[in-house]
C-alpha positions in Angstrom: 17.2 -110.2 58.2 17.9 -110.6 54.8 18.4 -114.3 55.7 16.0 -115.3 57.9 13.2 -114.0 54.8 15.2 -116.0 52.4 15.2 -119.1 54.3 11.3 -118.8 55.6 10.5 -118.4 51.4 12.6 -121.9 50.9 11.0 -123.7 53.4 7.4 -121.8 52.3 8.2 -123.0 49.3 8.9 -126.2 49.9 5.7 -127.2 51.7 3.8 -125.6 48.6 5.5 -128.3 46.1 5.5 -131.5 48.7 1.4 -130.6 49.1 0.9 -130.9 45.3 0.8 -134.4 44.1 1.3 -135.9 40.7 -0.9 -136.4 37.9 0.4 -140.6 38.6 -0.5 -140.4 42.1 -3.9 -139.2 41.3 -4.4 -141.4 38.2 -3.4 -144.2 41.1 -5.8 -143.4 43.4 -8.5 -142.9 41.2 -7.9 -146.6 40.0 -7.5 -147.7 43.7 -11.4 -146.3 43.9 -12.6 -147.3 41.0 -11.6 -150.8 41.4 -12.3 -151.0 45.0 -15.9 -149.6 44.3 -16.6 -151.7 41.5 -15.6 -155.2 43.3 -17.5 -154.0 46.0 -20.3 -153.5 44.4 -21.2 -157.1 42.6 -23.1 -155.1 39.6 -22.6 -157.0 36.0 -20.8 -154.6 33.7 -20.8 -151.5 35.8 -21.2 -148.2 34.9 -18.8 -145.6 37.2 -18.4 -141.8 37.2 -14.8 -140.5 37.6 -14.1 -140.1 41.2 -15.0 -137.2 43.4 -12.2 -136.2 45.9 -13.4 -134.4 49.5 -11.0 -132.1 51.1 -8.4 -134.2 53.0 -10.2 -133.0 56.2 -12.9 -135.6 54.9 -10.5 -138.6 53.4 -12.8 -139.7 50.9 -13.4 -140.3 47.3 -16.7 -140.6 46.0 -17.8 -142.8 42.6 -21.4 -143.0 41.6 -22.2 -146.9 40.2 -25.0 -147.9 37.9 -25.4 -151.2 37.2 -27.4 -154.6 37.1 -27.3 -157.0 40.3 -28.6 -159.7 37.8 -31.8 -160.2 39.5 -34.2 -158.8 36.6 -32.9 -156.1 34.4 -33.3 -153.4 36.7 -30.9 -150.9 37.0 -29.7 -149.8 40.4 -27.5 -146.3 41.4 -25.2 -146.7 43.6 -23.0 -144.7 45.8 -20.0 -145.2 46.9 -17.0 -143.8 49.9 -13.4 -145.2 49.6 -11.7 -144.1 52.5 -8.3 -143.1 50.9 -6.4 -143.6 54.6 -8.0 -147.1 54.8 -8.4 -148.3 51.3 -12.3 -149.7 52.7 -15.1 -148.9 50.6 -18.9 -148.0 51.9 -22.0 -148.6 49.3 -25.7 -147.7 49.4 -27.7 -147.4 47.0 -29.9 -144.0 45.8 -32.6 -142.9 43.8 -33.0 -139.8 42.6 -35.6 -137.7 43.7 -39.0 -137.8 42.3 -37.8 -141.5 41.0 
């Protein structure tokens, strides 16, 4: 008995720490974003939040963009959904309410 709870504990254990990931993988997949949202998004000198991470049960990172298309010197908001599975990237742009 003693041995079955001992090796249930292990393995419990050892999902626990493969889950949990690294402060380099994260730092990696922020960049991955980041620089997938920003090529994406053709702004001149963009402006990006730090990345939002959905549950896994969603696979996607968000980064909010604020930039100039060059056209004028208009600023546009832009959102954008790097699909960490996939590596694509989805942008639209938003305004804020009452804007």
């Amino acid at each position: 008995m003693v041995r079955v709870m001992l090796v249930t504990l292990s393995l419990l254990a050892s999902v626990t720490t493969a889950a949990a990931s690294s402060d380099g993988a994260w730092n990696a997949l922020f960049a991955k974003a980041n620089g997938a949202c920003i090529g994406q998004s053709k702004l001149i000198v963009p402006e990006a939040t730090a990345p939002v991470v959905f549950d896994d049960s969603v696979g996607k990172v968000a980064v909010l963009l604020r930039g100039s298309t060059g056209r004028g010197k208009a600023k546009v908001n832009l959102i954008c959904l790097y699909d960490k599975k996939t590596g694509q990237v989805a942008i639209e742009e938003f305004r804020w309410l009452g804007k």
